[in-house]
C-alpha positions in Angstrom: 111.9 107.0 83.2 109.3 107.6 85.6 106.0 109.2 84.5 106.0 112.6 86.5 102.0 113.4 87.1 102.1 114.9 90.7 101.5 117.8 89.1 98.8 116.8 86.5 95.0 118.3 86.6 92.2 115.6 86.8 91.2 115.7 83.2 94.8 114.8 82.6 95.1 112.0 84.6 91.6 110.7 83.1 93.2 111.1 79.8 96.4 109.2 80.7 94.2 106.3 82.3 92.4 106.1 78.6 95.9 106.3 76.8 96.4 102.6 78.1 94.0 101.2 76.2 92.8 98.8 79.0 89.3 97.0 77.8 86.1 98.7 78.9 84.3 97.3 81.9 81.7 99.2 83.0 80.6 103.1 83.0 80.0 105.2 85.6 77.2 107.2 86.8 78.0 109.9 84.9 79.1 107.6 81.9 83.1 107.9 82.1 84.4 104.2 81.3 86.0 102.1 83.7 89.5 100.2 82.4 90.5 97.2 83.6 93.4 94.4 82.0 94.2 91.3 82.5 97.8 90.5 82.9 99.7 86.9 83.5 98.7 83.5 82.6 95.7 81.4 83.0 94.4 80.7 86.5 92.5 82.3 89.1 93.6 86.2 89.6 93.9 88.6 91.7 92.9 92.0 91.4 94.3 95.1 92.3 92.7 98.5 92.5 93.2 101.9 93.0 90.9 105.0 93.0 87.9 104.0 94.8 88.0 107.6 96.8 88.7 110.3 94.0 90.8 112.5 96.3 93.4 109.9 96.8 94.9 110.2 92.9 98.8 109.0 94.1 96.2 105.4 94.3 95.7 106.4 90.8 99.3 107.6 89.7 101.0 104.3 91.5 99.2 101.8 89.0 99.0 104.1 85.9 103.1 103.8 86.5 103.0 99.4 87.9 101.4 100.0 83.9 104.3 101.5 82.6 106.5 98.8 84.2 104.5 96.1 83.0 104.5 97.0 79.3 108.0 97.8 79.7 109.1 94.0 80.6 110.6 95.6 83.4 109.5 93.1 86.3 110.0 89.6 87.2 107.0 86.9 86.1 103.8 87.7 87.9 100.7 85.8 89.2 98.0 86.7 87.3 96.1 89.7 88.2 93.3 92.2 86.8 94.3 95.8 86.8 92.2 98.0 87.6 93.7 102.0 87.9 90.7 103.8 89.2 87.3 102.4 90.2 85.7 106.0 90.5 86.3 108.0 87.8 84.3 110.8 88.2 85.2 111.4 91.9 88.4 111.4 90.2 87.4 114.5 87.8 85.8 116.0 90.1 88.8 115.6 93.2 86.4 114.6 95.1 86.3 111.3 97.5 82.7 110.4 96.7 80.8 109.1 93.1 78.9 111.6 91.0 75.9 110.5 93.6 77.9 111.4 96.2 78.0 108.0 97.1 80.9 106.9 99.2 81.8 103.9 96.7 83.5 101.9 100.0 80.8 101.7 101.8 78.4 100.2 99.0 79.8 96.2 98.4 77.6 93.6 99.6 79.1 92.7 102.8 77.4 91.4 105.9 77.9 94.8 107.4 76.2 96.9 105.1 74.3 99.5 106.3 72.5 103.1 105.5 73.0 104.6 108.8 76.5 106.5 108.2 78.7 109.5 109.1 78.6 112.9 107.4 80.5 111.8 103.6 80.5 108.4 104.0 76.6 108.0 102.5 76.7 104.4 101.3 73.9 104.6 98.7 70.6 102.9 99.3 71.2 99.4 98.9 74.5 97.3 98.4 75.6 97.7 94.7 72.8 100.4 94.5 76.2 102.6 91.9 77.5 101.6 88.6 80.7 101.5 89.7 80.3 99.0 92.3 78.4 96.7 89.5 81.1 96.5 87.2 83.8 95.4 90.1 81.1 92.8 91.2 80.5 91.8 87.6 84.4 91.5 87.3 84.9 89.1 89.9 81.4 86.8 89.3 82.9 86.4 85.9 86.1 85.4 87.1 86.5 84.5 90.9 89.7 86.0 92.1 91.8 84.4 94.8 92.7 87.7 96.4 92.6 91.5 96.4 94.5 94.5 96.4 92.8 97.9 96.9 95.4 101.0 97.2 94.1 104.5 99.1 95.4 107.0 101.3 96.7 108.7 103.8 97.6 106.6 106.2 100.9 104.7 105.1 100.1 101.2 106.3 99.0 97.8 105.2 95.9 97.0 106.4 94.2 93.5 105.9 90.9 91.3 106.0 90.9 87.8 105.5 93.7 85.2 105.7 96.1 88.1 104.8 98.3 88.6 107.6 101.3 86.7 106.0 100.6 88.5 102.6 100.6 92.0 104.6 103.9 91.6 106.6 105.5 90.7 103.5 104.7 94.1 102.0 105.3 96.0 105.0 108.8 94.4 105.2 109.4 95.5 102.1 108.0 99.3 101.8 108.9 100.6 105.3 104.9 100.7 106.3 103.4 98.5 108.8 100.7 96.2 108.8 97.9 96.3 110.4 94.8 94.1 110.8 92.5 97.4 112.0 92.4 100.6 110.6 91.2 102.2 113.2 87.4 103.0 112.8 84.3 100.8 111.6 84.4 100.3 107.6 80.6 98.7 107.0 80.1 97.7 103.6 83.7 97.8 101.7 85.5 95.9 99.7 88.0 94.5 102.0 84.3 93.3 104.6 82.8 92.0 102.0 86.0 89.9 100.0 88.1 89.9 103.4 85.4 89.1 106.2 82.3 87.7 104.3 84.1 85.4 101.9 87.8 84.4 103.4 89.7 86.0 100.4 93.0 87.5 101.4 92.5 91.5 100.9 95.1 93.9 101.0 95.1 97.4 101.0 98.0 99.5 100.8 97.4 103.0 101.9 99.5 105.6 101.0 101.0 108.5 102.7 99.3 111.7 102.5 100.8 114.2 98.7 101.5 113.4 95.6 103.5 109.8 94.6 106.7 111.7 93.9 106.8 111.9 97.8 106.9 107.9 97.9 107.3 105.9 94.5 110.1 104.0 95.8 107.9 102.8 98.8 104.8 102.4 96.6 106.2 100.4 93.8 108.2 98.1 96.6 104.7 97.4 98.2 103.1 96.6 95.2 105.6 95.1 93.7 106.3 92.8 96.1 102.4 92.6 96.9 102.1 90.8 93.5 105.4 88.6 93.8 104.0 86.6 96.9 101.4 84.7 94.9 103.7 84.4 92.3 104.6 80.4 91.0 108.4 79.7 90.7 
């Protein structure tokens, strides 16, 4: 049965992140834990994330229920992968995009393109990996290189890429309904998907949502990652 959480209040879907009892990786500015688990066999990983903006929860609510599906034996073998449900967890309390410091989390990874100058709500802090949060995903991957990413967000219902992704990203848009895209449409200086994607040649995906709650989409989300996961799996 699928978890219904559409209508849940943030302190709720805090709570149901800690009810998985995913391992501690890091705190965040305001000292809420961040839960990540490893899933699959040995060998290089990917990871997937969701949650990096705190108003996009249905990032949150798609891998809280890939979770469910997981401990439920309820999917084919998978290539091994870090799971990560949601990278800022007060932003997510508060249902706001930005950290506690008001830091647009995005924008702070230490990609060639970094830089302080920004638009109103995108501040990117004062230095690349200036926030917590941004540490601990960092720390993650130095302590085991990953061979590829998967970041979920909203609104935009498309898959976007950086890197040596544009295979990866038809594959998911052939099987959700959204399509890919190698441009999002406006400058992104100092995310995730510059720094993995553009600085270091790693295939980065990310799979953004429609706008409203998952209920909206769960089909199309769970096909996407679902089938995001399958393409590095080993028959």
């Amino acid at each position: 049965m699928a978890i219904e959480m559409a209508d849940r209040d943030p302190p709720a879907r805090l709570s149901a992140i800690e009810a998985l009892g995913f391992p501690e990786i890091g705190r965040s500015a305001l000292g809420r834990p961040l839960f990540a688990r490893r899933f699959g066999a040995a060998g290089a990983p990917l990871l997937v994330m969701g949650g990096i903006h705190g108003d996009e929860p249905a990032s949150v609510d798609a891998l809280l229920e890939l979770a469910a599906r997981l401990d439920g034996s309820g999917l084919p073998p998978l290539p091994p992968f870090w799971l990560l449900p949601a990278a800022n967890p007060d932003g997510l309390g508060a249902g706001r995009k930005n950290s506690a410091r008001d830091v647009d989390l995005n924008r702070n990874f230490p990609a060639r393109s970094f830089a302080t100058a920004h638009a109103p709500g995108y501040f990117p802090g004062p230095a690349p990996l200036s926030e917590p949060e941004t540490q601990a995903i960092a720390a993650l991957i130095a302590g085991e290189p990953i061979r590829g990413a998967v970041a979920l967000h909203a609104p935009f219902a498309c898959v976007n890429y950086d890197g040596p992704a544009a295979a990866w990203a038809e594959a998911v848009a052939a099987a959700c309904g959204w399509p890919a895209r190698g441009d999002i449409g406006y400058p992104t200086p100092g995310s995730f998907g510059s720094w993995l994607g553009i600085d270091r040649a790693l295939p980065v995906l990310t799979i953004e949502l429609p706008p409203g709650p998952l209920t909206s989409f769960r089909a199309q989300a769970a096909a996407a990652l679902e089938a995001a996961l399958a393409h590095f799996r080993t028959p």
